[in-house]
C-alpha positions as CSV (number, residue, x, y, z in Angstrom):
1,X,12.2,-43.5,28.6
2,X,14.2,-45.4,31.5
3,X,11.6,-45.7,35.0
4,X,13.4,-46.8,37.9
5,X,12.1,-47.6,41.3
6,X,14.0,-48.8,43.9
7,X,13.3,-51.0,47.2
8,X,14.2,-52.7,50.1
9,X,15.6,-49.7,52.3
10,X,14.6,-50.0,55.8
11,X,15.7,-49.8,59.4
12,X,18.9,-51.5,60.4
13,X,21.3,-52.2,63.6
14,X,24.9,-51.5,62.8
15,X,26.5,-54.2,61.3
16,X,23.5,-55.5,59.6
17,X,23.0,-55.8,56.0
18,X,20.2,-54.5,53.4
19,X,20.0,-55.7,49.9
20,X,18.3,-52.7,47.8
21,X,16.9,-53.5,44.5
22,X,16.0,-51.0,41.5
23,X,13.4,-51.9,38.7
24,X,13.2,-50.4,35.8
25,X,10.4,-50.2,32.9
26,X,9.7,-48.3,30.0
27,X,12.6,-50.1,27.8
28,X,15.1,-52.5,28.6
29,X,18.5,-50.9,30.6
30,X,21.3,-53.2,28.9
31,X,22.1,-50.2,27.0
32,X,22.6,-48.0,30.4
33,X,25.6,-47.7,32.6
34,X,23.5,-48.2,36.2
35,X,24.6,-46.4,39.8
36,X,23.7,-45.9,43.0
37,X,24.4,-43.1,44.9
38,X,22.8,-41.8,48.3
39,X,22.6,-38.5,50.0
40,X,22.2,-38.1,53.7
41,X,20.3,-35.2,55.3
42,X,22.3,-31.3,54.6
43,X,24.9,-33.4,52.6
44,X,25.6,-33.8,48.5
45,X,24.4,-36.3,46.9
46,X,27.5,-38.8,46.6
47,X,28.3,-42.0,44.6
48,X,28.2,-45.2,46.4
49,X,28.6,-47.8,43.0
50,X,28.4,-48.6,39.4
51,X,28.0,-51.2,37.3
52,X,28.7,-51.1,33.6
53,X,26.4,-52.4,30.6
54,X,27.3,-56.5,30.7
55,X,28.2,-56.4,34.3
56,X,31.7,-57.3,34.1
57,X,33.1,-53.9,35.5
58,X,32.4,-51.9,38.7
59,X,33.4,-49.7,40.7
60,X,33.1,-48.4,44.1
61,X,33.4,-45.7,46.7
62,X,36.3,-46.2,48.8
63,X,34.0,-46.7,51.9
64,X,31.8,-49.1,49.8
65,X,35.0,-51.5,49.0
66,X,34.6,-54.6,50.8
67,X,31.2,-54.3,52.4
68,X,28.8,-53.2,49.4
69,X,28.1,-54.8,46.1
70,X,26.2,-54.3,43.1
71,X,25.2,-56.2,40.2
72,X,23.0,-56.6,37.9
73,X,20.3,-58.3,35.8
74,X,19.5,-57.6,32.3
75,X,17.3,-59.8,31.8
76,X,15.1,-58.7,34.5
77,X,15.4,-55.2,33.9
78,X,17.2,-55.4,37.5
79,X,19.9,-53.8,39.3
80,X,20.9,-54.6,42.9
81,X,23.3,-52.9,45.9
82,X,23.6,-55.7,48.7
83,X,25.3,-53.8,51.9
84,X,27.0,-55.6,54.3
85,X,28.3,-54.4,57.9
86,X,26.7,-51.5,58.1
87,X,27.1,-48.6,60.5
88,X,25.1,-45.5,61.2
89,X,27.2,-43.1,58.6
90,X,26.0,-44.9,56.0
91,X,22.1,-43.4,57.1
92,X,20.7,-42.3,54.0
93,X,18.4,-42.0,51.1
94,X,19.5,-44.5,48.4
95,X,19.3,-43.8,44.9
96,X,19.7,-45.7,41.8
97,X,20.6,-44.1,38.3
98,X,20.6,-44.8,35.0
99,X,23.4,-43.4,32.5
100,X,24.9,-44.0,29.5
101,X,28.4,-43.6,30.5
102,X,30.7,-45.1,33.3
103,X,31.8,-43.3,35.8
104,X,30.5,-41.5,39.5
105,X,29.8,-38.3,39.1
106,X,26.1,-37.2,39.5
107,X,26.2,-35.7,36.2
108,X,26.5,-38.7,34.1
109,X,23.5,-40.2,34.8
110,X,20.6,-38.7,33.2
111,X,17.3,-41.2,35.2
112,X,16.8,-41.3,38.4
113,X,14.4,-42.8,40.6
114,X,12.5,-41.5,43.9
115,X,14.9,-43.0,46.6
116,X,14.5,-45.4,49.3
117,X,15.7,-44.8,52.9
118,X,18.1,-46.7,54.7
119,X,18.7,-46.3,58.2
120,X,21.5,-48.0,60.6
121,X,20.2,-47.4,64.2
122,X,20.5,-49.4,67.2
């Protein structure tokens, strides 16, 4: 089984920029489909980005387009969401997922890890 633990949330003024990192142990997750998603306080939990198995294919919230962007590294066991511009909607805990098919709904992922919080405050 997949272990993921991300890192790297923090506090932030708007327009600043985080780069969040997940790492994963237990067995290697070329084979996985990895996500990130975040959920802010009384809200869903909702999809911010995925990445597919080589890392050649994404895709993206619409307000992730153009300010976040995630990648990978298989070889590291790796995945990363660099956030640029941020502003204080995008306050919340971040999550990174592990599934083995593409796509952003919550369901499709089947690992999660704990979280990390991300705050844009002036």
């Amino acid at each position: 089984q997949v272990q993921l633990v991300e890192s790297g949330g923090g506090l932030v003024p708007p327009g600043g920029s985080l780069n969040l990192s997940c790492a994963a142990s237990g067995r290697p997750i070329s084979n996985y489909v990895m996500g990130w998603f975040r959920q802010a306080p009384g809200k869903e939990r909702e999809f911010v980005a995925a990445i597919f198995w080589i890392g050649s294919s994404t895709n993206y919230a619409d307000f992730a387009k153009g300010r976040f962007t995630i990648s990978r590294d298989n070889n590291n066991d790796a995945c990363y969401l660099q956030m640029n511009n941020l502003n204080p909607e995008d306050t919340a805990v971040y999550y990174c997922a592990a599934g083995p098919h593409f796509g952003s709904k919550v369901d499709l992922y089947e690992i999660w890890g704990q979280g990390t919080q991300v705050t844009v405050s002036s």
